[in-house]
C-alpha positions as semicolon CSV with decimal commas, in nm:
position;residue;x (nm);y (nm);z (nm)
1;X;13,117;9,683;9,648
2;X;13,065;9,605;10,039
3;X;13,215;9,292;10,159
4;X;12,928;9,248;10,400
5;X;12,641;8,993;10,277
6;X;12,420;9,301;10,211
7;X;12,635;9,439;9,931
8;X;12,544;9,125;9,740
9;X;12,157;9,208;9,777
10;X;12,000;9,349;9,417
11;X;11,703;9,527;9,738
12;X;11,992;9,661;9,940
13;X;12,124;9,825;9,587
14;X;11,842;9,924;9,463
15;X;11,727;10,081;9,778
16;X;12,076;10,280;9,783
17;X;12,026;10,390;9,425
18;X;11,654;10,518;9,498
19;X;11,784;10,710;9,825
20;X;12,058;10,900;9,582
21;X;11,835;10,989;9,344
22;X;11,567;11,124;9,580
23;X;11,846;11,321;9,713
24;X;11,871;11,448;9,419
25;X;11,457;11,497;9,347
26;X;11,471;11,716;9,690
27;X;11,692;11,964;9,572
28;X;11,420;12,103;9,346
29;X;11,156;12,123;9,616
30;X;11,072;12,476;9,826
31;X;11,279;12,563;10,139
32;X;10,944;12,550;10,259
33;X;10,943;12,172;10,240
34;X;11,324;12,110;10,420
35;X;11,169;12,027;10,779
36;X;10,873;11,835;10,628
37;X;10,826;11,649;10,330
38;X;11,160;11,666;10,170
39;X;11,309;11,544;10,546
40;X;11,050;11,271;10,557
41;X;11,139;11,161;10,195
42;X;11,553;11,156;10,326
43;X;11,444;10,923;10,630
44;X;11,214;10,692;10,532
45;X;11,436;10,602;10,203
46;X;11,753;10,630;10,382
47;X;11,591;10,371;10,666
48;X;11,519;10,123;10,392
49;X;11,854;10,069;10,292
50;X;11,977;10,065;10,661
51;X;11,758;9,802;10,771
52;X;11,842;9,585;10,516
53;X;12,219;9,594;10,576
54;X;12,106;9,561;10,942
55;X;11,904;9,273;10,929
56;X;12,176;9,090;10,682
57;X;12,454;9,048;10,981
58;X;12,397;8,801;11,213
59;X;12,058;8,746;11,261
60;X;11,837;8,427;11,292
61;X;11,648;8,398;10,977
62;X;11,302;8,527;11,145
63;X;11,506;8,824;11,284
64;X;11,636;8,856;10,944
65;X;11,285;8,806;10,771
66;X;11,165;9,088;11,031
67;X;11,398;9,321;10,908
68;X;11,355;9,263;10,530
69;X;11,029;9,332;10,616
70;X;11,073;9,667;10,694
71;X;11,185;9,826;10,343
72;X;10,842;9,741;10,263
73;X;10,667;9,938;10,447
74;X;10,905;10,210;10,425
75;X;10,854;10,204;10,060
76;X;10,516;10,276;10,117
77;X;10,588;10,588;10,278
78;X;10,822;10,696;10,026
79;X;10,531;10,616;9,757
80;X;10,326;10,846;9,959
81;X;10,568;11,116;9,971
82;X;10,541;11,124;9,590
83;X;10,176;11,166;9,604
84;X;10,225;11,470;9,821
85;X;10,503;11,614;9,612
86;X;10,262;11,594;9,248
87;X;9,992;11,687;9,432
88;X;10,219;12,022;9,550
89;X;10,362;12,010;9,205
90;X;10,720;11,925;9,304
91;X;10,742;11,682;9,062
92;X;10,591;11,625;8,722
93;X;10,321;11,362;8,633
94;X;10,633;11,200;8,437
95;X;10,870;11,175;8,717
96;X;10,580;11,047;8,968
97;X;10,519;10,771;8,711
98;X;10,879;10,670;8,696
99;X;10,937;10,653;9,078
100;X;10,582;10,478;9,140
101;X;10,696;10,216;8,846
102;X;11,040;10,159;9,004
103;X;10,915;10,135;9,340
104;X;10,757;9,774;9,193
105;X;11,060;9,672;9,058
């Protein structure tokens, strides 16, 4: 566990587990997909997570609310990813409905 105030964050965790497991969701998409969706999936989760961590360390709190804010909206990208990928059948109805659920969580 981090020793930084972000490591004590249930967001910050959460957004690290969902950036591992789409990691892992990639792997199964085309080659075609490596410089487009399945990069956009890796940066826009991965970003979450960062600006979390970087918005816990000495900030004011609007600074700090500003970067919270971020995930957000990065989430909603990552959402939108998972359209693309059923739509392309990447990934099954099931797994879609799973990631859109946990996205809420």
């Amino acid at each position: 566990m981090s020793k930084f105030k972000f490591g004590k964050l249930l967001i910050w965790r959460k957004a690290m587990d969902l950036g591992e497991e789409i990691n892992l969701l990639i792997d199964g998409f085309p080659k075609k997909e490596y410089d487009n969706l399945s990069s956009q999936l890796l940066i826009v989760v991965d970003s979450g997570a960062l600006n979390i961590s970087e918005g816990s360390i000495g900030q004011s709190n609007p600074e700090q609310n500003k970067f919270l804010g971020y995930p957000i909206r990065f989430l909603a990208e990552v959402v939108t990813c998972f359209h693309k990928a059923i739509r392309r059948n990447y990934i099954s109805k099931e797994q879609f409905q799973n990631y859109n659920d946990e996205s809420f969580h």
